[in-house]
PDB file of N, CA, C, O and CB in Angstrom:
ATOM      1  N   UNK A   1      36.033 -21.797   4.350  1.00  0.00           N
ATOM      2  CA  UNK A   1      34.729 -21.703   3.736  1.00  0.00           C
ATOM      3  C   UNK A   1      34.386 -23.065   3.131  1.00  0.00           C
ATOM      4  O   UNK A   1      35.288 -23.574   2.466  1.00  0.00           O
ATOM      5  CB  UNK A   1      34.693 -20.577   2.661  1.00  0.00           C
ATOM      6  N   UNK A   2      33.152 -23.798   3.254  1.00  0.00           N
ATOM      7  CA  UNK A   2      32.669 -25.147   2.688  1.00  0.00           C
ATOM      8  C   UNK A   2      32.348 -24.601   1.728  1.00  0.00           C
ATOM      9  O   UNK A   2      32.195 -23.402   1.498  1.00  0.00           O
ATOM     10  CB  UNK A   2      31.634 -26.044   3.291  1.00  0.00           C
ATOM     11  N   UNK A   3      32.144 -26.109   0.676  1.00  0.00           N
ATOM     12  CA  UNK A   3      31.616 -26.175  -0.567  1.00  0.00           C
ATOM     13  C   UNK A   3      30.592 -25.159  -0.820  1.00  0.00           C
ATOM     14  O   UNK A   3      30.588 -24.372  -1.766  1.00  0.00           O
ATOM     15  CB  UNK A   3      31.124 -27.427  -0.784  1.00  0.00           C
ATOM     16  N   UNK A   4      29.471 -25.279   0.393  1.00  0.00           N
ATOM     17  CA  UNK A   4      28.180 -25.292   0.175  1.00  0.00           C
ATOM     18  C   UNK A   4      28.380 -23.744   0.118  1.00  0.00           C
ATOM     19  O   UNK A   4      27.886 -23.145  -0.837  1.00  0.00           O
ATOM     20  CB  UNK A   4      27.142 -26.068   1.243  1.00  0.00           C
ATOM     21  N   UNK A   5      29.091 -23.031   1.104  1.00  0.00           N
ATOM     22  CA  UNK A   5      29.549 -21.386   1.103  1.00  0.00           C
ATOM     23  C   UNK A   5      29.816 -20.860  -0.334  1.00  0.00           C
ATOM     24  O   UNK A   5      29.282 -19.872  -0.840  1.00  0.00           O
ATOM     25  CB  UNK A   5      31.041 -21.120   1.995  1.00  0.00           C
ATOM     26  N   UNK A   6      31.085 -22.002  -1.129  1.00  0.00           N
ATOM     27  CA  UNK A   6      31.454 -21.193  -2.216  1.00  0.00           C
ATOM     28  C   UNK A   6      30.516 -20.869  -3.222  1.00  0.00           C
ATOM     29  O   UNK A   6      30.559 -19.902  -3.983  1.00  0.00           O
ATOM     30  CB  UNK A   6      32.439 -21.719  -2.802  1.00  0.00           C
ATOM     31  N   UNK A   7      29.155 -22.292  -3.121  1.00  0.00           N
ATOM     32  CA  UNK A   7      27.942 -22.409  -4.234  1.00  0.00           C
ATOM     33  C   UNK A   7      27.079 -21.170  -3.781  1.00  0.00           C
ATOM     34  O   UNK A   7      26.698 -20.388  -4.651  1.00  0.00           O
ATOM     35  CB  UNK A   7      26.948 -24.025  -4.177  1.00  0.00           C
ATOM     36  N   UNK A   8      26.750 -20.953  -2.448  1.00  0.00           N
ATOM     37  CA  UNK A   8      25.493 -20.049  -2.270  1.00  0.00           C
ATOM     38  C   UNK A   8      26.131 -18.276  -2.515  1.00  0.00           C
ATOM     39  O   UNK A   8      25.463 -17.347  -2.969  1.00  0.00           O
ATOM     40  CB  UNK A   8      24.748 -20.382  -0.402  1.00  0.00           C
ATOM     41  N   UNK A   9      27.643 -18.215  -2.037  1.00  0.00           N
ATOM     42  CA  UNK A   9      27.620 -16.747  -2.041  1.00  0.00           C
ATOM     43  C   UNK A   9      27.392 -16.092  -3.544  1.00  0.00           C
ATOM     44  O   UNK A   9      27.399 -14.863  -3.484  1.00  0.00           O
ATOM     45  CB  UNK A   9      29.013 -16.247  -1.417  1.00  0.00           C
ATOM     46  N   UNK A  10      27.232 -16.508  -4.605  1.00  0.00           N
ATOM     47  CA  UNK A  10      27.212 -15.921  -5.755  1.00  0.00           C
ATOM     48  C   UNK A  10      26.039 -15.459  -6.156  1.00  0.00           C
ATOM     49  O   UNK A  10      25.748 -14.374  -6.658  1.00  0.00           O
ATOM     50  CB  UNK A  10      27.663 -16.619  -6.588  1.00  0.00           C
ATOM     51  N   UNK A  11      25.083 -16.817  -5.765  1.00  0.00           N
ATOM     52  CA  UNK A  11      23.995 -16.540  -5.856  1.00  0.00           C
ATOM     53  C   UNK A  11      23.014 -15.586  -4.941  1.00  0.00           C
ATOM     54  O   UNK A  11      21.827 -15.378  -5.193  1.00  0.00           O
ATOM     55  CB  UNK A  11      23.708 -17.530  -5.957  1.00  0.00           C
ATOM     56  N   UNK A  12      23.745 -15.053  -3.835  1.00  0.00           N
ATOM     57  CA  UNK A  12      23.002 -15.247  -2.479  1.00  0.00           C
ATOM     58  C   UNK A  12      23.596 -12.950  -3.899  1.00  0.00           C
ATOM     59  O   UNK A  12      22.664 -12.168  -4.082  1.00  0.00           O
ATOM     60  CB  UNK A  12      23.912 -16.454  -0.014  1.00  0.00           C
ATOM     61  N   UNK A  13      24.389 -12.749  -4.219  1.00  0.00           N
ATOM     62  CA  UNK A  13      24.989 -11.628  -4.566  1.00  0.00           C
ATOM     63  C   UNK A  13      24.648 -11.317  -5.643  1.00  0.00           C
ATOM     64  O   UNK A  13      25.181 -10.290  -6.062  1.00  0.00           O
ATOM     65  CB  UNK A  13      26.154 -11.605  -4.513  1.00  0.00           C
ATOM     66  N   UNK A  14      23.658 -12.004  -6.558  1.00  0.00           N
ATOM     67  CA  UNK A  14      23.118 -12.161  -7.815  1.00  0.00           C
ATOM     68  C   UNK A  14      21.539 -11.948  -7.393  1.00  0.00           C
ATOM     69  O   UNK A  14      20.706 -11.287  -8.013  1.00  0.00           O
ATOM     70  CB  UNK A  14      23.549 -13.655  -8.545  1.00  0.00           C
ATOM     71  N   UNK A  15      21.378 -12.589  -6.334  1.00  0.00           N
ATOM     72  CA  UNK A  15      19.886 -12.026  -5.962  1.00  0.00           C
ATOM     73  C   UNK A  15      19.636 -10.524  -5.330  1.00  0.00           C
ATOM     74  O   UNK A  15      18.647  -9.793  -5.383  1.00  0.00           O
ATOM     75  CB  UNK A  15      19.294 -13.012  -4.868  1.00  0.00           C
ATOM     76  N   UNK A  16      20.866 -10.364  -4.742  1.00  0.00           N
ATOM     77  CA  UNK A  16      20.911  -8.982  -4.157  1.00  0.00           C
ATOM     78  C   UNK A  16      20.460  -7.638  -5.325  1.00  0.00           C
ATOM     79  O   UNK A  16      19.809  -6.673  -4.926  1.00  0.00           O
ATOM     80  CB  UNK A  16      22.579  -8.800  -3.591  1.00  0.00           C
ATOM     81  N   UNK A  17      20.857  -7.750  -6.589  1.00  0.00           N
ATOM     82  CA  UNK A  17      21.211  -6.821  -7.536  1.00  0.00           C
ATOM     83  C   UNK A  17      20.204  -7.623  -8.411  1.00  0.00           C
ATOM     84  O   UNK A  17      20.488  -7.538  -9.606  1.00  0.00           O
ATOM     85  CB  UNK A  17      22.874  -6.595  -7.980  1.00  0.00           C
ATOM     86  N   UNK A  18      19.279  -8.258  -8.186  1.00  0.00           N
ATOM     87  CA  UNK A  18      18.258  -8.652  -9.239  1.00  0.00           C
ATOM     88  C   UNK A  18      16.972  -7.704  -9.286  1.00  0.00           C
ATOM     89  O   UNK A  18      16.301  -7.390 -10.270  1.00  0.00           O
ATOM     90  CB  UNK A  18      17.781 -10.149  -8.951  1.00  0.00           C
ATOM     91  N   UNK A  19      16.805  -7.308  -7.847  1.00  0.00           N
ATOM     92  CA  UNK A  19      15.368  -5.997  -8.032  1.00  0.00           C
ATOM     93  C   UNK A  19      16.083  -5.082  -8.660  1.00  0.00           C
ATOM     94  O   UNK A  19      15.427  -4.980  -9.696  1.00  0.00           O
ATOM     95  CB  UNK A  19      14.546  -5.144  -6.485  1.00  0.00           C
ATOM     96  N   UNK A  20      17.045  -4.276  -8.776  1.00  0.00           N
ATOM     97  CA  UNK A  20      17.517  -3.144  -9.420  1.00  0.00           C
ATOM     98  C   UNK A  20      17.603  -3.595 -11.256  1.00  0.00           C
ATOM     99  O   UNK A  20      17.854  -2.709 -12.073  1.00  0.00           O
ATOM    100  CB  UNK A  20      19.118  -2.731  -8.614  1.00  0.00           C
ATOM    101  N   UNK A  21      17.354  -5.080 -11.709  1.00  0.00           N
ATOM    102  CA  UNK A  21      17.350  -5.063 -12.834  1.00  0.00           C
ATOM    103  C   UNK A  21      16.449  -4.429 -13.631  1.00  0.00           C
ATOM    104  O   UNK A  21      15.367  -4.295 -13.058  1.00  0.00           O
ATOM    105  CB  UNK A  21      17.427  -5.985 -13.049  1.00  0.00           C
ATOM    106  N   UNK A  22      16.488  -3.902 -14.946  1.00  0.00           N
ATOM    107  CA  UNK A  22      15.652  -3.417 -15.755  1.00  0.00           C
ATOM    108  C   UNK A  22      15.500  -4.488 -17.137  1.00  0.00           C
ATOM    109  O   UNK A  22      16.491  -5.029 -17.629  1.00  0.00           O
ATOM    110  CB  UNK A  22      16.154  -1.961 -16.032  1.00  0.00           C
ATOM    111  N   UNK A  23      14.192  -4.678 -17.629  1.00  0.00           N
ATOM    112  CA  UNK A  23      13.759  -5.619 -19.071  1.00  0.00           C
ATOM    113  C   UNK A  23      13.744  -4.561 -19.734  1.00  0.00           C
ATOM    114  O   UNK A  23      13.363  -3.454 -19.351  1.00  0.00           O
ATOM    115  CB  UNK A  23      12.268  -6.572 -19.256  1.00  0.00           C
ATOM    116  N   UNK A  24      14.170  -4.870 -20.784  1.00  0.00           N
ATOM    117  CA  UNK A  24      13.311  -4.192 -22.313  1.00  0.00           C
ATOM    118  C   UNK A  24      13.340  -4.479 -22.857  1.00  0.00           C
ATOM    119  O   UNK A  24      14.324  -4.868 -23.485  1.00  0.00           O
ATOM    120  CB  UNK A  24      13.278  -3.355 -23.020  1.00  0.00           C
ATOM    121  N   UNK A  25      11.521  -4.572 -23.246  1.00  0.00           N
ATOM    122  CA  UNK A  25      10.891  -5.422 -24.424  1.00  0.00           C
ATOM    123  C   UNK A  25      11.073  -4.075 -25.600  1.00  0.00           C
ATOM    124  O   UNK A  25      10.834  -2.881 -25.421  1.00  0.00           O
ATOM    125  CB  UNK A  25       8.927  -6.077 -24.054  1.00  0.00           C
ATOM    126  N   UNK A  26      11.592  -4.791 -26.854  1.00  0.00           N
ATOM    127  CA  UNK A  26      10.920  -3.670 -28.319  1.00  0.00           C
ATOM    128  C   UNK A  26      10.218  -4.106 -29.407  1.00  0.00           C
ATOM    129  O   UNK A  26       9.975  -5.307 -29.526  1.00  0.00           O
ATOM    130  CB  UNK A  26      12.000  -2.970 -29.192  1.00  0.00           C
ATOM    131  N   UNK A  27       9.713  -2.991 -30.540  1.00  0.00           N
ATOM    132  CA  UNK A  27       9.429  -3.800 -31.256  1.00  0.00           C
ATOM    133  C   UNK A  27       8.076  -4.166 -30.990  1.00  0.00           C
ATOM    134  O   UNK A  27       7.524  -4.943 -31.769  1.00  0.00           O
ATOM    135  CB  UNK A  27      10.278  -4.671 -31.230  1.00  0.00           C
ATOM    136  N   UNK A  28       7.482  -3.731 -30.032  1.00  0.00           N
ATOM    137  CA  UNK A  28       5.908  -4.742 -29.302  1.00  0.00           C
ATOM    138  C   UNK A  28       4.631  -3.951 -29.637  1.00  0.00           C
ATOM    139  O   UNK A  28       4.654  -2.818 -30.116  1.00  0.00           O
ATOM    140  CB  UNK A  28       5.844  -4.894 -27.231  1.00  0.00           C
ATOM    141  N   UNK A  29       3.772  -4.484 -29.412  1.00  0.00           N
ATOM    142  CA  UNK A  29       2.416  -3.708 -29.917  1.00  0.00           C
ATOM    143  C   UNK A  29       2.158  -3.874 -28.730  1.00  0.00           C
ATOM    144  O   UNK A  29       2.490  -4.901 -28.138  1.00  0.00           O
ATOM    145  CB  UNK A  29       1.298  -4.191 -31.093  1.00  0.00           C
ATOM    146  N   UNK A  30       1.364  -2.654 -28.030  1.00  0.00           N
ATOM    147  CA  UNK A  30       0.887  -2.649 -26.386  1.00  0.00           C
ATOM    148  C   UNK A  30      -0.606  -2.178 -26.940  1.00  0.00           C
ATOM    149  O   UNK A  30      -0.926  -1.373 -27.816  1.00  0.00           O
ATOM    150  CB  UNK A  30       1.877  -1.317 -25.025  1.00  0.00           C
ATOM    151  N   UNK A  31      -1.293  -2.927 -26.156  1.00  0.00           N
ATOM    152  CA  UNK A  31      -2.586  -3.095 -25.918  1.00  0.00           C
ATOM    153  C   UNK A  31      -3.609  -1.999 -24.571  1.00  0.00           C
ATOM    154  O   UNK A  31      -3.685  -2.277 -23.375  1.00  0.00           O
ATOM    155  CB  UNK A  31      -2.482  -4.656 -25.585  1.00  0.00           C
ATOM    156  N   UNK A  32      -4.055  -1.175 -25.044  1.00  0.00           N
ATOM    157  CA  UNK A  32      -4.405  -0.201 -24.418  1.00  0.00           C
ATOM    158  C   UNK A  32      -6.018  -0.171 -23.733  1.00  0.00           C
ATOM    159  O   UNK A  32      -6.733   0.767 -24.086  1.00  0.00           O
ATOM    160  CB  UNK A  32      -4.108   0.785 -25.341  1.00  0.00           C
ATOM    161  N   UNK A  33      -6.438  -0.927 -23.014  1.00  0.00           N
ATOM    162  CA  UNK A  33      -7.602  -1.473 -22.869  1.00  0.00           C
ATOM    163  C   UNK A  33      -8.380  -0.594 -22.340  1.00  0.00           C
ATOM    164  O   UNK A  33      -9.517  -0.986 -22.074  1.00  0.00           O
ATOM    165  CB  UNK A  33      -7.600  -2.551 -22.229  1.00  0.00           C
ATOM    166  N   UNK A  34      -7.886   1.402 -21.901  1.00  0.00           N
ATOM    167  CA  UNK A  34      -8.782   1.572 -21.669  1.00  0.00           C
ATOM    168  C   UNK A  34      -9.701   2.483 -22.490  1.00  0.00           C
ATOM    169  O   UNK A  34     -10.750   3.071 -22.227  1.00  0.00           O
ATOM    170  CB  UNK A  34      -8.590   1.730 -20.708  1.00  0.00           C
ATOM    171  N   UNK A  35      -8.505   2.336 -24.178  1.00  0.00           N
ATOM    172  CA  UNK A  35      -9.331   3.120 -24.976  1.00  0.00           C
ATOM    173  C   UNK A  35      -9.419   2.187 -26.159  1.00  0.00           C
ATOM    174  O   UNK A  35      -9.908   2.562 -27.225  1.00  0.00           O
ATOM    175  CB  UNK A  35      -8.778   4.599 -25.279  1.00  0.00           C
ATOM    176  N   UNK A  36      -8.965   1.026 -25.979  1.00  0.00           N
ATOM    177  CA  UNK A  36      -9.509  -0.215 -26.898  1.00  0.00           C
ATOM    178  C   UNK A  36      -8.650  -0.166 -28.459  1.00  0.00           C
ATOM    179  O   UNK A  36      -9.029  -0.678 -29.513  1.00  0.00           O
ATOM    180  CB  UNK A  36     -11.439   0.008 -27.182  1.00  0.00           C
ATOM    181  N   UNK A  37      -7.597   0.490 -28.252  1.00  0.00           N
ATOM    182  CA  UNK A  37      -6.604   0.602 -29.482  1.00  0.00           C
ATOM    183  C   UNK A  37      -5.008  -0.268 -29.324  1.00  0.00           C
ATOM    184  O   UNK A  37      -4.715  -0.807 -28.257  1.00  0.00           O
ATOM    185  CB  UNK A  37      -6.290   2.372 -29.658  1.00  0.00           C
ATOM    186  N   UNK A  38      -4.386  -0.293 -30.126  1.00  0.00           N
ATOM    187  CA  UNK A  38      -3.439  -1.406 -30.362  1.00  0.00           C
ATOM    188  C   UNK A  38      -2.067   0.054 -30.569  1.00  0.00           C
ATOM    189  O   UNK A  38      -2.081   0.891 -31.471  1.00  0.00           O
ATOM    190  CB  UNK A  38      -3.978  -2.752 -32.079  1.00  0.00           C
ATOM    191  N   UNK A  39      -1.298  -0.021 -29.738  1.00  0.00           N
ATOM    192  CA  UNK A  39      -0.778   0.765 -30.102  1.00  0.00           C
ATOM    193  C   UNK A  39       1.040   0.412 -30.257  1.00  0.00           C
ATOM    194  O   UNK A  39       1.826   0.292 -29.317  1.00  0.00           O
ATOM    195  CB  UNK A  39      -1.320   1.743 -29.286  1.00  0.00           C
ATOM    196  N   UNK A  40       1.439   0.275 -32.155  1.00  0.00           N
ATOM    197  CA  UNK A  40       2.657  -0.789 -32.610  1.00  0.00           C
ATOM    198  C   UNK A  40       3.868  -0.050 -32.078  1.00  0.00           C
ATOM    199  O   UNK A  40       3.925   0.967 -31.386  1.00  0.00           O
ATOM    200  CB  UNK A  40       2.827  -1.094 -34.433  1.00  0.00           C
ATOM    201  N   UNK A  41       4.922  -0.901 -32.628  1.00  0.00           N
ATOM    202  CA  UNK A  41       5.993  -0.075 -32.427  1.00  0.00           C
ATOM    203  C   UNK A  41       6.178   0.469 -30.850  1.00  0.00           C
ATOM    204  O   UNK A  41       5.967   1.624 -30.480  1.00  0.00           O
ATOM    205  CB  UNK A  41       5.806   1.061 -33.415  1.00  0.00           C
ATOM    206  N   UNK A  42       6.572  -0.517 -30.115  1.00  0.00           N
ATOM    207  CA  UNK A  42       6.707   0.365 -28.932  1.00  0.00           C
ATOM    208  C   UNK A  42       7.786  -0.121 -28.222  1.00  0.00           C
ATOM    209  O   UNK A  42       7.990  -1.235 -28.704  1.00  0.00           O
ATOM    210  CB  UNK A  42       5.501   0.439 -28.050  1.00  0.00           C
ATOM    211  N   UNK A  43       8.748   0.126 -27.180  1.00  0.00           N
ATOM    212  CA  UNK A  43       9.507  -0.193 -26.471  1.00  0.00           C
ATOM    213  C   UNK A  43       9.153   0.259 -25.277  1.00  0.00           C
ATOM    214  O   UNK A  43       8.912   1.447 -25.059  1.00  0.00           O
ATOM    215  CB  UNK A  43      10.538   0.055 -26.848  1.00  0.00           C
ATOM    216  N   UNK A  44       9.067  -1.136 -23.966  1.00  0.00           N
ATOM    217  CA  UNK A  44       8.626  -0.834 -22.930  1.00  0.00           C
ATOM    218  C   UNK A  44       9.607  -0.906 -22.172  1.00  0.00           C
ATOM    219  O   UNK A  44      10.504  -1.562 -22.702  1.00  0.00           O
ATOM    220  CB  UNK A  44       7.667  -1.411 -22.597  1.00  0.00           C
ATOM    221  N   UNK A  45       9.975  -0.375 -20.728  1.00  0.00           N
ATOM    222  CA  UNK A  45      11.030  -0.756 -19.832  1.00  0.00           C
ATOM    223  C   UNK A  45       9.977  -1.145 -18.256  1.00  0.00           C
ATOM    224  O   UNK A  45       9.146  -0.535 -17.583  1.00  0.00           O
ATOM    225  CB  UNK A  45      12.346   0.755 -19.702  1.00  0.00           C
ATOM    226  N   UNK A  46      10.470  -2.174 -18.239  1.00  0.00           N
ATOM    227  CA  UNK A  46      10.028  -2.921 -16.811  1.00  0.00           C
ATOM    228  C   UNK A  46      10.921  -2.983 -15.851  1.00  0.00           C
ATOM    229  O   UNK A  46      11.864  -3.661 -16.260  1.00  0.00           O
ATOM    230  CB  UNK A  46       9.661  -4.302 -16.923  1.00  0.00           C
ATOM    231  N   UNK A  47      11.125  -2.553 -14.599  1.00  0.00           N
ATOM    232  CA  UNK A  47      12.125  -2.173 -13.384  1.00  0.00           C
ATOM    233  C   UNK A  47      11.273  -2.279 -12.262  1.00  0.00           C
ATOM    234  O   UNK A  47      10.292  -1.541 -12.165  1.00  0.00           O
ATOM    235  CB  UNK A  47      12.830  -0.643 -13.428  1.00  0.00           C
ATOM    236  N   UNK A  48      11.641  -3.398 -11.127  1.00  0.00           N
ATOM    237  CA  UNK A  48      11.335  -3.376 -10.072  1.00  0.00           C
ATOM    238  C   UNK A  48       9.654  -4.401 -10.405  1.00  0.00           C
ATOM    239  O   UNK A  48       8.680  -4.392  -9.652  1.00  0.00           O
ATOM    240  CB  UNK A  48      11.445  -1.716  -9.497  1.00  0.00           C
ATOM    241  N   UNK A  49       9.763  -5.121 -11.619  1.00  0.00           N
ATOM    242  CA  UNK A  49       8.339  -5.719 -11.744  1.00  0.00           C
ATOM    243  C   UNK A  49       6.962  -4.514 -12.500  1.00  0.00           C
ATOM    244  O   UNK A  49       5.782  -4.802 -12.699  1.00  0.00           O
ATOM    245  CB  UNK A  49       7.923  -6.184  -9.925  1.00  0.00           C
ATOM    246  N   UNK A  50       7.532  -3.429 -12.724  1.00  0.00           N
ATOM    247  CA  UNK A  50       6.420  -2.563 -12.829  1.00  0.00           C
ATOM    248  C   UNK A  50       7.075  -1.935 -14.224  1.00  0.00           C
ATOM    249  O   UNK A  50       8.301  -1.836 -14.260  1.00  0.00           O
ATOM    250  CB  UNK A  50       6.100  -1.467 -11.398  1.00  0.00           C
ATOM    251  N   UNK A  51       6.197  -1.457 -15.515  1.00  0.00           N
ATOM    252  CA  UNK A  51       6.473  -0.739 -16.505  1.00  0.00           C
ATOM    253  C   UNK A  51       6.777   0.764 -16.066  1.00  0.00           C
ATOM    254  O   UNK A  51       5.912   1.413 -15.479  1.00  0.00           O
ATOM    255  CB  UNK A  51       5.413  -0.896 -17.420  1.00  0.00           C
ATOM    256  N   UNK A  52       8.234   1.388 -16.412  1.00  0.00           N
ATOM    257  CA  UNK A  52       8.447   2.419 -15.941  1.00  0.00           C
ATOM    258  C   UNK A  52       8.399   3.464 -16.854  1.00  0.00           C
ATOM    259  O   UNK A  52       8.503   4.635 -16.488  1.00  0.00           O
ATOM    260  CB  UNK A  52       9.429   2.340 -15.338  1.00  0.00           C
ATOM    261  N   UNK A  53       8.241   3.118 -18.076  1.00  0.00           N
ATOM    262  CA  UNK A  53       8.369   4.016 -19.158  1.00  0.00           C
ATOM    263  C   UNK A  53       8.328   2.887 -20.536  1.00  0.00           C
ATOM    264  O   UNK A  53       8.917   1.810 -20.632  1.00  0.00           O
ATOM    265  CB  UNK A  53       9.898   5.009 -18.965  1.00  0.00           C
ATOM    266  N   UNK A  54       7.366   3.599 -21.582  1.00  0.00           N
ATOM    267  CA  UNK A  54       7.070   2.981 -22.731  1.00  0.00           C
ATOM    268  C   UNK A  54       7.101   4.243 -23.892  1.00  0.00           C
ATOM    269  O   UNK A  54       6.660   5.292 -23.423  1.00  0.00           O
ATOM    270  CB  UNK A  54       5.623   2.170 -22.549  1.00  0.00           C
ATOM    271  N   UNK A  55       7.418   4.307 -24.919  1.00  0.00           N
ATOM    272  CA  UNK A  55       7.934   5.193 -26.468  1.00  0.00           C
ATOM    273  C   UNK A  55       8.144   4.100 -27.160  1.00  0.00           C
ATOM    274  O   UNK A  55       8.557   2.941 -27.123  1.00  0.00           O
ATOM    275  CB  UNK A  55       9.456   6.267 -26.536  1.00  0.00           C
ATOM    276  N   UNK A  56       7.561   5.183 -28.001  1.00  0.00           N
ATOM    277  CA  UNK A  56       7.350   4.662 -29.799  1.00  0.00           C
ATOM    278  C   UNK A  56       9.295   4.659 -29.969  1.00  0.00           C
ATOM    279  O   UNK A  56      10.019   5.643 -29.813  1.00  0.00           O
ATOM    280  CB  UNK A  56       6.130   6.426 -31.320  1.00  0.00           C
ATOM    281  N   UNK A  57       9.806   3.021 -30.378  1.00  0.00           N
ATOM    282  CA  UNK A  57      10.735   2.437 -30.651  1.00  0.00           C
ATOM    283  C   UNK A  57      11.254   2.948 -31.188  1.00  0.00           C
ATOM    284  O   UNK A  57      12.402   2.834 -30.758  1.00  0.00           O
ATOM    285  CB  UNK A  57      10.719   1.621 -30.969  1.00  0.00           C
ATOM    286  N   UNK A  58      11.231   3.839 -32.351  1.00  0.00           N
ATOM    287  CA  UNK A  58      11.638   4.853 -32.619  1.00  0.00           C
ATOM    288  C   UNK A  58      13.300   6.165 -32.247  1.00  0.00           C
ATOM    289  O   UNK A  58      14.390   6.596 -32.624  1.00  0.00           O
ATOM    290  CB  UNK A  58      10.546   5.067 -32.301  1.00  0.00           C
ATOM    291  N   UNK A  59      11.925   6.180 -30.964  1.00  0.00           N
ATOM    292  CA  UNK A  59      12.648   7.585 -30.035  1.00  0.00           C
ATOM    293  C   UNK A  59      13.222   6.721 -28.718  1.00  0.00           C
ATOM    294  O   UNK A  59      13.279   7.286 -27.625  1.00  0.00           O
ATOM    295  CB  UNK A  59      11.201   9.094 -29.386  1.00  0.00           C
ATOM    296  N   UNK A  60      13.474   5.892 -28.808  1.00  0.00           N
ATOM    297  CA  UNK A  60      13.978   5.306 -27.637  1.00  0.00           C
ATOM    298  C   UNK A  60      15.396   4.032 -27.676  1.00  0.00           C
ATOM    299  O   UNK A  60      15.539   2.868 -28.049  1.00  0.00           O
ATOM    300  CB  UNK A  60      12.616   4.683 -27.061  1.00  0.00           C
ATOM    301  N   UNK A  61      16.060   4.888 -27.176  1.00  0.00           N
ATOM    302  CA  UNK A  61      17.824   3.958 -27.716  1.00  0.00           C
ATOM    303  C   UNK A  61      18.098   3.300 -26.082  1.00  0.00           C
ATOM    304  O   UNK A  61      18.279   3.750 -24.950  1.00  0.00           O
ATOM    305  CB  UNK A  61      19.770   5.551 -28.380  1.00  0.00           C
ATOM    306  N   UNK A  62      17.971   1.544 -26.959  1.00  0.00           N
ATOM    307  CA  UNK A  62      18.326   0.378 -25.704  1.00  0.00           C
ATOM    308  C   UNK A  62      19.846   0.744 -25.601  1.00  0.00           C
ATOM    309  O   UNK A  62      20.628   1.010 -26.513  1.00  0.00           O
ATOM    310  CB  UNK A  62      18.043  -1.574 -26.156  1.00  0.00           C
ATOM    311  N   UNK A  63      20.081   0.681 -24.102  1.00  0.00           N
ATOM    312  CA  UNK A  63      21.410   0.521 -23.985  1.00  0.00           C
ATOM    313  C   UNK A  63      21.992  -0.568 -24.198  1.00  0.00           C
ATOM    314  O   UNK A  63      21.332  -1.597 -24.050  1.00  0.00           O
ATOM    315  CB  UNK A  63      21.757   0.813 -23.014  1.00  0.00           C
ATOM    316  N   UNK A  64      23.660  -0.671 -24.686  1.00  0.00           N
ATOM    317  CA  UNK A  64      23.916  -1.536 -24.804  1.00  0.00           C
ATOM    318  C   UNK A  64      24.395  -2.367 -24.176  1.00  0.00           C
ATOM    319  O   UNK A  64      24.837  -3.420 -24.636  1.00  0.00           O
ATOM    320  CB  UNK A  64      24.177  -1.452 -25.327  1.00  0.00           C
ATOM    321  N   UNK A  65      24.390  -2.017 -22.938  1.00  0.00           N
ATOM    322  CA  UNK A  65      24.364  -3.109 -21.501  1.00  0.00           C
ATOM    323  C   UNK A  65      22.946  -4.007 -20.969  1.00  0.00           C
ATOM    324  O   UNK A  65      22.823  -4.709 -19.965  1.00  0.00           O
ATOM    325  CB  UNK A  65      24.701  -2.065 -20.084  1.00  0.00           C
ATOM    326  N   UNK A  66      22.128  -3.745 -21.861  1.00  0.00           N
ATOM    327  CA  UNK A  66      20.765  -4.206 -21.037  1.00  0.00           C
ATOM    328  C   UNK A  66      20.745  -5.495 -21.570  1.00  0.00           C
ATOM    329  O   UNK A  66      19.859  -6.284 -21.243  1.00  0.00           O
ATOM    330  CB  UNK A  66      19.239  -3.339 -21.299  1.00  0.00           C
TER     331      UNK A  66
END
């Protein structure tokens, strides 16, 4: 295996398992534009580029792997 093999396979295996990642933002005020209210305290989860689920910060326990 060349250099160039040992540099790309990690990455090439890090991109593989990057769409299955999940964000979570907390703590955030989400902006609700289609009823024009601010709504605090919130924790959002983003997966696959898209918000999959948002709760009042509260009721919602980050894992501690994320």
């Amino acid at each position: 295996m060349t250099m160039k093999n040992l540099f790309l396979t990690p990455i090439l295996l890090f991109a593989t398992y990057y769409p299955f990642a999940q964000t979570w933002i907390t703590n955030v005020t989400v902006a609700d534009v289609e009823k024009q209210v601010l709504i605090p305290d919130q924790t959002v989860v983003i997966s696959n580029g898209l918000i999959a689920d948002m709760q009042p910060a509260k009721k919602m326990k980050v894992p501690e792997n994320a």
